[in-house]
PDB file of N, H, CA, C and O in Angstrom:
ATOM      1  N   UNK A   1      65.111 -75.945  15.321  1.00  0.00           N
ATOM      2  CA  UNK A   1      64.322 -75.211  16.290  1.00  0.00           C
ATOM      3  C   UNK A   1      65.094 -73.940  16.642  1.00  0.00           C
ATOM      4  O   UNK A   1      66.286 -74.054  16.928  1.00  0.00           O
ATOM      5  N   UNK A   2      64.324 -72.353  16.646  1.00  0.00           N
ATOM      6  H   UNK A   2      63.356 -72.260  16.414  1.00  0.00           H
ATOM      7  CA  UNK A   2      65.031 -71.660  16.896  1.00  0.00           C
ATOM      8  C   UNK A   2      65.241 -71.275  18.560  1.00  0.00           C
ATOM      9  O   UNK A   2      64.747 -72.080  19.349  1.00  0.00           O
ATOM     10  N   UNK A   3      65.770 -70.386  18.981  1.00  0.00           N
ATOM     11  H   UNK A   3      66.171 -69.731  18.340  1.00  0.00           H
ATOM     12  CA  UNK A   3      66.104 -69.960  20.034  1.00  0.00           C
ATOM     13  C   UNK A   3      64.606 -69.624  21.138  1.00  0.00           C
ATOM     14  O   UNK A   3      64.366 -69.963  22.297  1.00  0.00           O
ATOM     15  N   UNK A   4      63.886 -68.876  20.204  1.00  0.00           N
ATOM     16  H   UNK A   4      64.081 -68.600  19.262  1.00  0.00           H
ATOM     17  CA  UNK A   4      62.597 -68.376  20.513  1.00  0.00           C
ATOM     18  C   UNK A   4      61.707 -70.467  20.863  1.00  0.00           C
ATOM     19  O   UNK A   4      61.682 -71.308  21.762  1.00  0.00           O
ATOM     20  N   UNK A   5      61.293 -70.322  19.754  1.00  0.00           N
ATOM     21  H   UNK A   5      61.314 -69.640  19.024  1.00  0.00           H
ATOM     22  CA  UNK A   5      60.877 -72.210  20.548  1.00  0.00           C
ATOM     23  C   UNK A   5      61.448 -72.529  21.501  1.00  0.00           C
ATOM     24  O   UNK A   5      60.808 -72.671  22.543  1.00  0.00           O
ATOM     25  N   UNK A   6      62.990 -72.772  21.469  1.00  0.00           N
ATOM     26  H   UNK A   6      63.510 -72.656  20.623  1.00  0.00           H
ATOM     27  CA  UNK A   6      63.177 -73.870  22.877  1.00  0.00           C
ATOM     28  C   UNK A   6      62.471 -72.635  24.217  1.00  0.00           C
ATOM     29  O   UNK A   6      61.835 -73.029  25.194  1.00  0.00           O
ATOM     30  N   UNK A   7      62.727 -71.439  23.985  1.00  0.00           N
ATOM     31  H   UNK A   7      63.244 -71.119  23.191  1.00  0.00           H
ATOM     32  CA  UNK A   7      62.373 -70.832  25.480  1.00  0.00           C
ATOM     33  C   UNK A   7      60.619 -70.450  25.598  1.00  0.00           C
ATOM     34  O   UNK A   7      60.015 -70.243  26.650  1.00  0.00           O
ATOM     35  N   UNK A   8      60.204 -70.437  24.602  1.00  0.00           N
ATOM     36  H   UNK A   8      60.695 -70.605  23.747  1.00  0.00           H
ATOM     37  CA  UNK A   8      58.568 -69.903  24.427  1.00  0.00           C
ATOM     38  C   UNK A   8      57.708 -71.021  23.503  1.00  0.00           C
ATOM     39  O   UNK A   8      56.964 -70.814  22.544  1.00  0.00           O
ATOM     40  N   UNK A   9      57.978 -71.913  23.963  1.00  0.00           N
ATOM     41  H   UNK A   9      58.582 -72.082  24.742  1.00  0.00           H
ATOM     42  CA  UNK A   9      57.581 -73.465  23.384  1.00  0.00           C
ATOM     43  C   UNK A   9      55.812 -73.807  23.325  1.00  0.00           C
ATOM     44  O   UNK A   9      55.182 -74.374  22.431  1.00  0.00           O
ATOM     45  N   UNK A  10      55.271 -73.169  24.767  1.00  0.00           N
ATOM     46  H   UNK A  10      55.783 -72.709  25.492  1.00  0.00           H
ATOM     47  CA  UNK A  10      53.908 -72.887  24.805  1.00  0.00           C
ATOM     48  C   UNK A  10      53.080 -71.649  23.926  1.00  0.00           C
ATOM     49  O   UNK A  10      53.324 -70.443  23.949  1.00  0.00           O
ATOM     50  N   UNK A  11      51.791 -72.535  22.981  1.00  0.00           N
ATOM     51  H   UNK A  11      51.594 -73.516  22.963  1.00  0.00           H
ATOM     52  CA  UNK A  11      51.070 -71.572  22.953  1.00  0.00           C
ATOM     53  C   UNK A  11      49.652 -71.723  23.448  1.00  0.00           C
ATOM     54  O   UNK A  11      49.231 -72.776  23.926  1.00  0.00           O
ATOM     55  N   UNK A  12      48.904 -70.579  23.309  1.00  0.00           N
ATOM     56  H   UNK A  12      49.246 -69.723  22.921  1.00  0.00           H
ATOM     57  CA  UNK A  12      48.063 -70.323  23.389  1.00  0.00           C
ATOM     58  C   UNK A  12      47.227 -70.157  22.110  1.00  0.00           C
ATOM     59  O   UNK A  12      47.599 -69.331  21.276  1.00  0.00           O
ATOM     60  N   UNK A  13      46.206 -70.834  21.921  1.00  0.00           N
ATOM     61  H   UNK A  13      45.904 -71.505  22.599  1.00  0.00           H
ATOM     62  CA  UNK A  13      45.189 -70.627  20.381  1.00  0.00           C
ATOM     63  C   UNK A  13      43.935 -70.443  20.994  1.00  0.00           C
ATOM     64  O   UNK A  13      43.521 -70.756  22.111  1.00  0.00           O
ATOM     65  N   UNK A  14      43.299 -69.745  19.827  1.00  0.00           N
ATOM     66  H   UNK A  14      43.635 -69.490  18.920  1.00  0.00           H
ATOM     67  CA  UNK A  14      41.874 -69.576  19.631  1.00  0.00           C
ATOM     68  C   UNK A  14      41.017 -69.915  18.457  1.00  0.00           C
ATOM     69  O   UNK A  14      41.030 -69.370  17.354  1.00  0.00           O
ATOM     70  N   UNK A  15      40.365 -70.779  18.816  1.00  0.00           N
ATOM     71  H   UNK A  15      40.354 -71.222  19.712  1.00  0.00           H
ATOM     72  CA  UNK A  15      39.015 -71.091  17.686  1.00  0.00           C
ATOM     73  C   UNK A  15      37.476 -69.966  17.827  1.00  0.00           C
ATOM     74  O   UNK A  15      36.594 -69.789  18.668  1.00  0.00           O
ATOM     75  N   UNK A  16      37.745 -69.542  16.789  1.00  0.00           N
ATOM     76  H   UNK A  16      38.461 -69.686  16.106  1.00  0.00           H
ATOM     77  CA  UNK A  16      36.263 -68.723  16.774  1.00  0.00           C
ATOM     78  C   UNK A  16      35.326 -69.474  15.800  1.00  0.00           C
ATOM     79  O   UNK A  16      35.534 -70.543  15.225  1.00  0.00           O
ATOM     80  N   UNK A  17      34.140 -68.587  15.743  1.00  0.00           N
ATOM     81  H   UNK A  17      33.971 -67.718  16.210  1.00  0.00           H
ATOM     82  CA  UNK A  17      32.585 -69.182  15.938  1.00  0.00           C
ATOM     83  C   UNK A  17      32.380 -70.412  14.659  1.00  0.00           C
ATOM     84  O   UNK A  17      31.569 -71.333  14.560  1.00  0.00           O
ATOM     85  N   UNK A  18      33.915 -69.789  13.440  1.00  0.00           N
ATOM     86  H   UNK A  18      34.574 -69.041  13.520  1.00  0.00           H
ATOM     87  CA  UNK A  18      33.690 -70.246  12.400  1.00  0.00           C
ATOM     88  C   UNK A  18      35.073 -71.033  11.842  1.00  0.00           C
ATOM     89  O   UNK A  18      35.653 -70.928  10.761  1.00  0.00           O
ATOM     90  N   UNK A  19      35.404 -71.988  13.197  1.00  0.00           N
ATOM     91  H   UNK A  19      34.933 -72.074  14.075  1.00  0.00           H
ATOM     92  CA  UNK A  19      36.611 -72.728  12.669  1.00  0.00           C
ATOM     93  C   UNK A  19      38.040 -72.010  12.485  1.00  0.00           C
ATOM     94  O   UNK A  19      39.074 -72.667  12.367  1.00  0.00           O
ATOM     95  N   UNK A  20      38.002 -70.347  12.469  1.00  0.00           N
ATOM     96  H   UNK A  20      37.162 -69.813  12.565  1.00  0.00           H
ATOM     97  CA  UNK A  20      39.584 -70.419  12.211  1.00  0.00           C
ATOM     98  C   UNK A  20      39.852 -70.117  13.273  1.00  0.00           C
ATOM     99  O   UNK A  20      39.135 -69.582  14.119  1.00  0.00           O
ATOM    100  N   UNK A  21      41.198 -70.516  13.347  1.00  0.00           N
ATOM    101  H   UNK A  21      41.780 -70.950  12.659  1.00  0.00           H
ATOM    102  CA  UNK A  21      42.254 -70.771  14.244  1.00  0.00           C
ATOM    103  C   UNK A  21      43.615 -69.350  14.333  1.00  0.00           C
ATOM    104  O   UNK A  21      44.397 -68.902  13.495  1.00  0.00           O
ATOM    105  N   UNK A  22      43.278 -68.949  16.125  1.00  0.00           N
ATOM    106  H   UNK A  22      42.643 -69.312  16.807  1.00  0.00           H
ATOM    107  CA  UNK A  22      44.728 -68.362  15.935  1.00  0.00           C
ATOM    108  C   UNK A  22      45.833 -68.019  16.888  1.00  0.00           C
ATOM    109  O   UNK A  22      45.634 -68.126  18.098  1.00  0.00           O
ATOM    110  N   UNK A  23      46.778 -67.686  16.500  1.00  0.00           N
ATOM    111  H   UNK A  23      46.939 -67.599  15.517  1.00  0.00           H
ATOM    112  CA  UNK A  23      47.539 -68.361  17.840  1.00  0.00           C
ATOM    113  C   UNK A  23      47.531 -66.729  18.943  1.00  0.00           C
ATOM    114  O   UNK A  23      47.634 -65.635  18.387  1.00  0.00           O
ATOM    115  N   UNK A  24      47.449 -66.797  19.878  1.00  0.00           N
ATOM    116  H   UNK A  24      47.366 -67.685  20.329  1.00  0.00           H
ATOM    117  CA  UNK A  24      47.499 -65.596  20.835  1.00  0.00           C
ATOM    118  C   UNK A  24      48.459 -65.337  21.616  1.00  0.00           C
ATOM    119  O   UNK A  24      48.545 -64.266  22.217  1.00  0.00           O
ATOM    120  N   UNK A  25      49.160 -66.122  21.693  1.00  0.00           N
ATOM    121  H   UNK A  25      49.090 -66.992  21.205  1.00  0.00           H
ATOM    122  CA  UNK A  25      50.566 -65.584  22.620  1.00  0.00           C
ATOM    123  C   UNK A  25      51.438 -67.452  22.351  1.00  0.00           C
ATOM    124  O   UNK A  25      51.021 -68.558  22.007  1.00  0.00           O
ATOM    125  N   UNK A  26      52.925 -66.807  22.801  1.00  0.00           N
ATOM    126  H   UNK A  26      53.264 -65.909  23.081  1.00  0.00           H
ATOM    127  CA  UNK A  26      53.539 -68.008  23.400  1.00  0.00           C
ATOM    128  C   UNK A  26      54.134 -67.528  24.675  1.00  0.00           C
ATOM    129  O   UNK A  26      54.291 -66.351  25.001  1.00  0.00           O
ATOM    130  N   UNK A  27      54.490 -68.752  25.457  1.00  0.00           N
ATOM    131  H   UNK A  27      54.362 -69.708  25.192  1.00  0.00           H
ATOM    132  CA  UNK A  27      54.748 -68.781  26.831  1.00  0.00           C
ATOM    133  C   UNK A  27      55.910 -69.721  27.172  1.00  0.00           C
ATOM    134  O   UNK A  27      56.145 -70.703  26.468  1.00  0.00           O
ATOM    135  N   UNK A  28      56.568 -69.443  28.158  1.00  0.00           N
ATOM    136  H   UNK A  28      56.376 -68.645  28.730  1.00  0.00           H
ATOM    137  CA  UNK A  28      57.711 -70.261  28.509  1.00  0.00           C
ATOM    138  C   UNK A  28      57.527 -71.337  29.504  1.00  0.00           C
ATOM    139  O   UNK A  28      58.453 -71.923  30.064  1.00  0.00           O
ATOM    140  N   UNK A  29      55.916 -71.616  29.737  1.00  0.00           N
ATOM    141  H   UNK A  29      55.163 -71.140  29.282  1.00  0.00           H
ATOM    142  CA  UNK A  29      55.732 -72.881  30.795  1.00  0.00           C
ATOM    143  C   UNK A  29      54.466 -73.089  30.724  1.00  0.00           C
ATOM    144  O   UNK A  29      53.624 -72.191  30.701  1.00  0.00           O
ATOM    145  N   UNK A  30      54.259 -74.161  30.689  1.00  0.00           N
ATOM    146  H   UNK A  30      54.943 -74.891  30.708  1.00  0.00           H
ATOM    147  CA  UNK A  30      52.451 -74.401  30.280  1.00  0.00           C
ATOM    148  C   UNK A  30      51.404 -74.308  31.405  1.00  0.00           C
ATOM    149  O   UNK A  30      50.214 -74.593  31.270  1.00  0.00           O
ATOM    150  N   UNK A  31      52.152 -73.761  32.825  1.00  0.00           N
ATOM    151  H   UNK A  31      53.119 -73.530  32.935  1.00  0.00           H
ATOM    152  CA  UNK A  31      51.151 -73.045  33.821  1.00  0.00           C
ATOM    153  C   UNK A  31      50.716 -72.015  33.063  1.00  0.00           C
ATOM    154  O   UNK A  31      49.591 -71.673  32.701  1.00  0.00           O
ATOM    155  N   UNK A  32      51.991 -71.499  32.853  1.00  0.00           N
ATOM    156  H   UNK A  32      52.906 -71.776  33.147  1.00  0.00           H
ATOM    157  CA  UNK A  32      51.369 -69.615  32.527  1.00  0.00           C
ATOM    158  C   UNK A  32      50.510 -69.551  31.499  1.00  0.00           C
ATOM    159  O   UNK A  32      49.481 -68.892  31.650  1.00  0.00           O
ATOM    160  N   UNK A  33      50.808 -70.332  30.055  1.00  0.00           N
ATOM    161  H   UNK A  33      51.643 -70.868  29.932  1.00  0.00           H
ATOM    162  CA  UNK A  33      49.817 -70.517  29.151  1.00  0.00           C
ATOM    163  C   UNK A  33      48.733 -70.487  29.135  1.00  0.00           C
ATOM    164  O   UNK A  33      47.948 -69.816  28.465  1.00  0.00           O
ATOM    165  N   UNK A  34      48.510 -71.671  30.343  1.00  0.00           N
ATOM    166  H   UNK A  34      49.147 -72.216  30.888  1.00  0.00           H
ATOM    167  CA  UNK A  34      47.199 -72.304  30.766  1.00  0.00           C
ATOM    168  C   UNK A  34      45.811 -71.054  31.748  1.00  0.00           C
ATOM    169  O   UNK A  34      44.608 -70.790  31.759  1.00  0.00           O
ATOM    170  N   UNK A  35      47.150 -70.671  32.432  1.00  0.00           N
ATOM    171  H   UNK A  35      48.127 -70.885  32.424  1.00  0.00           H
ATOM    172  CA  UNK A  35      46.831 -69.074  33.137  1.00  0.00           C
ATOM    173  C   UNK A  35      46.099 -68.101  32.465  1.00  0.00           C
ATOM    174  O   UNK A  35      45.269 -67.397  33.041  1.00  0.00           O
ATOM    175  N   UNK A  36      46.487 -67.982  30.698  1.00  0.00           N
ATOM    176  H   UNK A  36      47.161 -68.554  30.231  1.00  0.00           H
ATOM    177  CA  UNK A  36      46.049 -67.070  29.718  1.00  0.00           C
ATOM    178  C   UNK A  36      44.506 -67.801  29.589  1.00  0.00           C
ATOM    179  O   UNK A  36      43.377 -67.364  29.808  1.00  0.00           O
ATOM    180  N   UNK A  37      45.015 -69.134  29.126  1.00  0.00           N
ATOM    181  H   UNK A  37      45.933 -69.490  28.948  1.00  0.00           H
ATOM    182  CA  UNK A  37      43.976 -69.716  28.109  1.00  0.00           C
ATOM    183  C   UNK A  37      42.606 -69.223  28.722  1.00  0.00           C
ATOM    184  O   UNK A  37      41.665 -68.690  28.135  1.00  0.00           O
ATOM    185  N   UNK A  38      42.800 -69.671  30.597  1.00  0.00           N
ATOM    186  H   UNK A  38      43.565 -70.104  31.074  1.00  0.00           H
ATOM    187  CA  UNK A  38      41.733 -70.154  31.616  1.00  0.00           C
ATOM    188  C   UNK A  38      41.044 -68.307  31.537  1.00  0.00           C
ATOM    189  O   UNK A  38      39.892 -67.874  31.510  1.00  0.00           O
ATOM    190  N   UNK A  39      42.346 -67.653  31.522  1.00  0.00           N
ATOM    191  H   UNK A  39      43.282 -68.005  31.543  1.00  0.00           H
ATOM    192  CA  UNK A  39      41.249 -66.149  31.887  1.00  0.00           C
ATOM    193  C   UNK A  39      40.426 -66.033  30.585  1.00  0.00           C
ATOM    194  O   UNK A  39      39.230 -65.793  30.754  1.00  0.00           O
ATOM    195  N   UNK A  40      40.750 -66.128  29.647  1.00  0.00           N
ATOM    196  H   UNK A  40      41.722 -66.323  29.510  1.00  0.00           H
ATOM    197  CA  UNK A  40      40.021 -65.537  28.010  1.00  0.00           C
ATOM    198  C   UNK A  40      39.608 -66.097  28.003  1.00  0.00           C
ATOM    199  O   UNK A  40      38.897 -65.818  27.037  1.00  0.00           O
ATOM    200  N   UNK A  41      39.116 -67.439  28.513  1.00  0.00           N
ATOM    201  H   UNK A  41      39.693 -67.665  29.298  1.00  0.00           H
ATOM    202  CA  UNK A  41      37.965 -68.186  28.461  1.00  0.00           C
ATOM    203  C   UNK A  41      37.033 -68.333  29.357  1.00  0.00           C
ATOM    204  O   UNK A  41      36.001 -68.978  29.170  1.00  0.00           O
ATOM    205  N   UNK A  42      37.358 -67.694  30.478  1.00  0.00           N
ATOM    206  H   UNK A  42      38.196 -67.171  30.630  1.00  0.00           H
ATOM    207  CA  UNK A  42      36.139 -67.396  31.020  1.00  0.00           C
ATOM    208  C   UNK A  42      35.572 -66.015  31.480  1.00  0.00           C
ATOM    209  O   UNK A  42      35.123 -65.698  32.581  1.00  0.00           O
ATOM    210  N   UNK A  43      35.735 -65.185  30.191  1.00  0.00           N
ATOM    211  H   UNK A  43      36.100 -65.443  29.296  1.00  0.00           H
ATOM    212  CA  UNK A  43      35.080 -63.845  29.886  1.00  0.00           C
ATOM    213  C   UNK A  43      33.751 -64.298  29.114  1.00  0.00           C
ATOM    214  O   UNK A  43      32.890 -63.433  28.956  1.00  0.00           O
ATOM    215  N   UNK A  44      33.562 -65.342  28.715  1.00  0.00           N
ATOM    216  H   UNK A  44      34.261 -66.045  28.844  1.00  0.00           H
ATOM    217  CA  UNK A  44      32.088 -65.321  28.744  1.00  0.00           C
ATOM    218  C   UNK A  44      31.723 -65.633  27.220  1.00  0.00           C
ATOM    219  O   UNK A  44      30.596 -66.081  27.005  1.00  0.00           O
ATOM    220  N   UNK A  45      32.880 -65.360  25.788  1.00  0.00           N
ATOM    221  H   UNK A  45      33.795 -64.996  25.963  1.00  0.00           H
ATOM    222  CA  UNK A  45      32.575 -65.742  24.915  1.00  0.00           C
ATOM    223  C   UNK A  45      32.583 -66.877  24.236  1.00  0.00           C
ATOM    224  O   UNK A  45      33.186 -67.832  24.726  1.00  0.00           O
ATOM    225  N   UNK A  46      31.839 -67.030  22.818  1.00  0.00           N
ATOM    226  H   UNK A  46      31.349 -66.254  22.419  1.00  0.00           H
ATOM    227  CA  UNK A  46      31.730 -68.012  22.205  1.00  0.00           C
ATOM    228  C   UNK A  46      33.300 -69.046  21.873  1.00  0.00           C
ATOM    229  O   UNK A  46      33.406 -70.265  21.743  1.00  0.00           O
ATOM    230  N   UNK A  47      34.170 -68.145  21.828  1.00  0.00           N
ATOM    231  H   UNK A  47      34.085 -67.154  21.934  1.00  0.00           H
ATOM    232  CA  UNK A  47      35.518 -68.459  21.289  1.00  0.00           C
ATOM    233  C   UNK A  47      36.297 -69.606  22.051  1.00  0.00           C
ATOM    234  O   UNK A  47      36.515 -69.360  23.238  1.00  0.00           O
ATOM    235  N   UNK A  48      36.712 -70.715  21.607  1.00  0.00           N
ATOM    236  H   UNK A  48      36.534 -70.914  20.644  1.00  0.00           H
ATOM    237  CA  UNK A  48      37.398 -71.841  22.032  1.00  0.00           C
ATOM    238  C   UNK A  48      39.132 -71.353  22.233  1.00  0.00           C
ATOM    239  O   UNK A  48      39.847 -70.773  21.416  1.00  0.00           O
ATOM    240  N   UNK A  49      39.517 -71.913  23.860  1.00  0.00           N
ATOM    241  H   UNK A  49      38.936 -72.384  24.523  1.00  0.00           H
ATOM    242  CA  UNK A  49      40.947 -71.606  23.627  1.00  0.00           C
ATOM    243  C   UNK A  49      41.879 -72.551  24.647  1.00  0.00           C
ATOM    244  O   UNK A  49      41.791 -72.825  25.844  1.00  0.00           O
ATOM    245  N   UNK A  50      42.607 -72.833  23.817  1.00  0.00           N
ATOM    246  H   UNK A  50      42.678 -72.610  22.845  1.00  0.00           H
ATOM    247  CA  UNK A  50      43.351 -74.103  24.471  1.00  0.00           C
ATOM    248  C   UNK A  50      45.023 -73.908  24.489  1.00  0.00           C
ATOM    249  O   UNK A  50      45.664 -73.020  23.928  1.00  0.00           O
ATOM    250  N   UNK A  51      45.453 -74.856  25.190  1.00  0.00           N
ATOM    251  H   UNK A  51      44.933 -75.578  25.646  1.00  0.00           H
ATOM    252  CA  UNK A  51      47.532 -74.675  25.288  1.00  0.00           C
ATOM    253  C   UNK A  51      47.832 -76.043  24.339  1.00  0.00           C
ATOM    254  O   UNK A  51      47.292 -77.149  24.349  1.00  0.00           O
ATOM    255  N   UNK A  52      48.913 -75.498  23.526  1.00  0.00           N
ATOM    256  H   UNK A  52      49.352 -74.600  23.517  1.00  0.00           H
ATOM    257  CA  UNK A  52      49.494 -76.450  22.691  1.00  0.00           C
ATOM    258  C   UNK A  52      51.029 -76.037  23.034  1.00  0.00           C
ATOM    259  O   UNK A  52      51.463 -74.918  23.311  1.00  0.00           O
ATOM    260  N   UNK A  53      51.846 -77.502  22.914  1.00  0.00           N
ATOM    261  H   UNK A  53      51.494 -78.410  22.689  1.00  0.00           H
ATOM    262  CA  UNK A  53      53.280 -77.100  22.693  1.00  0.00           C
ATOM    263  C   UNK A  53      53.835 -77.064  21.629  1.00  0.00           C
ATOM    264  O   UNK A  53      53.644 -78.152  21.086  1.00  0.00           O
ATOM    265  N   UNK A  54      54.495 -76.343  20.936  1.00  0.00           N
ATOM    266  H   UNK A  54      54.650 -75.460  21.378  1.00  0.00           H
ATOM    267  CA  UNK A  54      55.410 -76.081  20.020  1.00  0.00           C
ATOM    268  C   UNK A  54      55.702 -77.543  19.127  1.00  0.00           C
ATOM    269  O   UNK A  54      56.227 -78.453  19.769  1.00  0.00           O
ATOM    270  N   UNK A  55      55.405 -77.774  17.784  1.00  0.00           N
ATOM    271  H   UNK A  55      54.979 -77.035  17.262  1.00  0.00           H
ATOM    272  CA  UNK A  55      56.085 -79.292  17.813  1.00  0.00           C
ATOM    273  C   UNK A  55      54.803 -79.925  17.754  1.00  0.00           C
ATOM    274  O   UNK A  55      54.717 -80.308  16.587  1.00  0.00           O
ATOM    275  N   UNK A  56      53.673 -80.274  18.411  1.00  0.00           N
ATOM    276  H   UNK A  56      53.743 -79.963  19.359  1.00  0.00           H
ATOM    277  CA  UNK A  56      52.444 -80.820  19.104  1.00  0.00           C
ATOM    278  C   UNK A  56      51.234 -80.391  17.963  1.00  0.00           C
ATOM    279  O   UNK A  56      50.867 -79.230  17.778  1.00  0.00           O
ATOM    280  N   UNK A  57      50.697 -81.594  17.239  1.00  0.00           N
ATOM    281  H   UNK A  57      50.995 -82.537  17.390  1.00  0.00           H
ATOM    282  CA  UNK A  57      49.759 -81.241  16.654  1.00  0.00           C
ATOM    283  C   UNK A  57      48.433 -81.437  17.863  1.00  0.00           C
ATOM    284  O   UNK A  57      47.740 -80.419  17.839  1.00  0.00           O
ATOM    285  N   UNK A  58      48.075 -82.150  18.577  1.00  0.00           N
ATOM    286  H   UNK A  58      48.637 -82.977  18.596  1.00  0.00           H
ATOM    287  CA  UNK A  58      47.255 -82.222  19.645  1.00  0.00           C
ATOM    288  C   UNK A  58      47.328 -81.007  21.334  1.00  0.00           C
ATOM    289  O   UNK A  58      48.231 -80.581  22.054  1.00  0.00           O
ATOM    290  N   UNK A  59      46.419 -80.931  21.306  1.00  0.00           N
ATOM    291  H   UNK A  59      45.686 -81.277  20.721  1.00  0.00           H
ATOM    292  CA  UNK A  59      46.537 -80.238  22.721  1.00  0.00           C
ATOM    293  C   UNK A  59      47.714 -80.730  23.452  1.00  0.00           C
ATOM    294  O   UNK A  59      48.184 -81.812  23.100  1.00  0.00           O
ATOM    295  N   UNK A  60      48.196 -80.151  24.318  1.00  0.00           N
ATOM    296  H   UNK A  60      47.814 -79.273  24.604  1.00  0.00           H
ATOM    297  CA  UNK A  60      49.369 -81.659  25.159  1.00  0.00           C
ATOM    298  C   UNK A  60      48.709 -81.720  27.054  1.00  0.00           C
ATOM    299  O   UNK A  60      48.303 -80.912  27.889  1.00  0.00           O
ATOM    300  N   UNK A  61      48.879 -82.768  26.984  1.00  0.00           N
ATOM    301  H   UNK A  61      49.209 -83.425  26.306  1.00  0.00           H
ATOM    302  CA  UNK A  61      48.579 -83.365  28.368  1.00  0.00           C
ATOM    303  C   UNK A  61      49.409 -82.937  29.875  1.00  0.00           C
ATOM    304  O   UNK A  61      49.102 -83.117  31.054  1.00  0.00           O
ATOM    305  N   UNK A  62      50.550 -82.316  29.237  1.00  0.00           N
ATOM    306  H   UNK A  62      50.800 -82.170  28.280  1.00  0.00           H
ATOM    307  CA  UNK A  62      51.504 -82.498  30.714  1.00  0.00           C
ATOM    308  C   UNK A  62      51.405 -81.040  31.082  1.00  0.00           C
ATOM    309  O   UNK A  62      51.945 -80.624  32.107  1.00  0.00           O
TER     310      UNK A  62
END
């Protein structure tokens, strides 16, 4: 794991209309992430966007 992971471990992704996937930022705490995810997602578009941690094939819970 590099230096960048252990401190920016959170990301942020986006699913658009047609399945691909991409990552939009990383973050150093999964408030702030979550902070991103919550605003770009509620501008109103079709686009799916969720917080994952680093490591984490699933969304993460905590």
């Amino acid at each position: 794991m590099s230096d960048s992971t252990a401190t920016l471990p959170w990301l942020v992704v986006r699913q658009d209309d047609n399945g691909n996937r991409y990552r939009v930022g990383r973050y150093a705490t999964r408030a702030e992430a979550q902070k991103i995810a919550d605003s770009l997602d509620g501008r109103g578009h079709k686009q799916l966007y969720w917080v994952e941690r680093i490591g984490q094939n699933a969304t993460a819970a905590d």
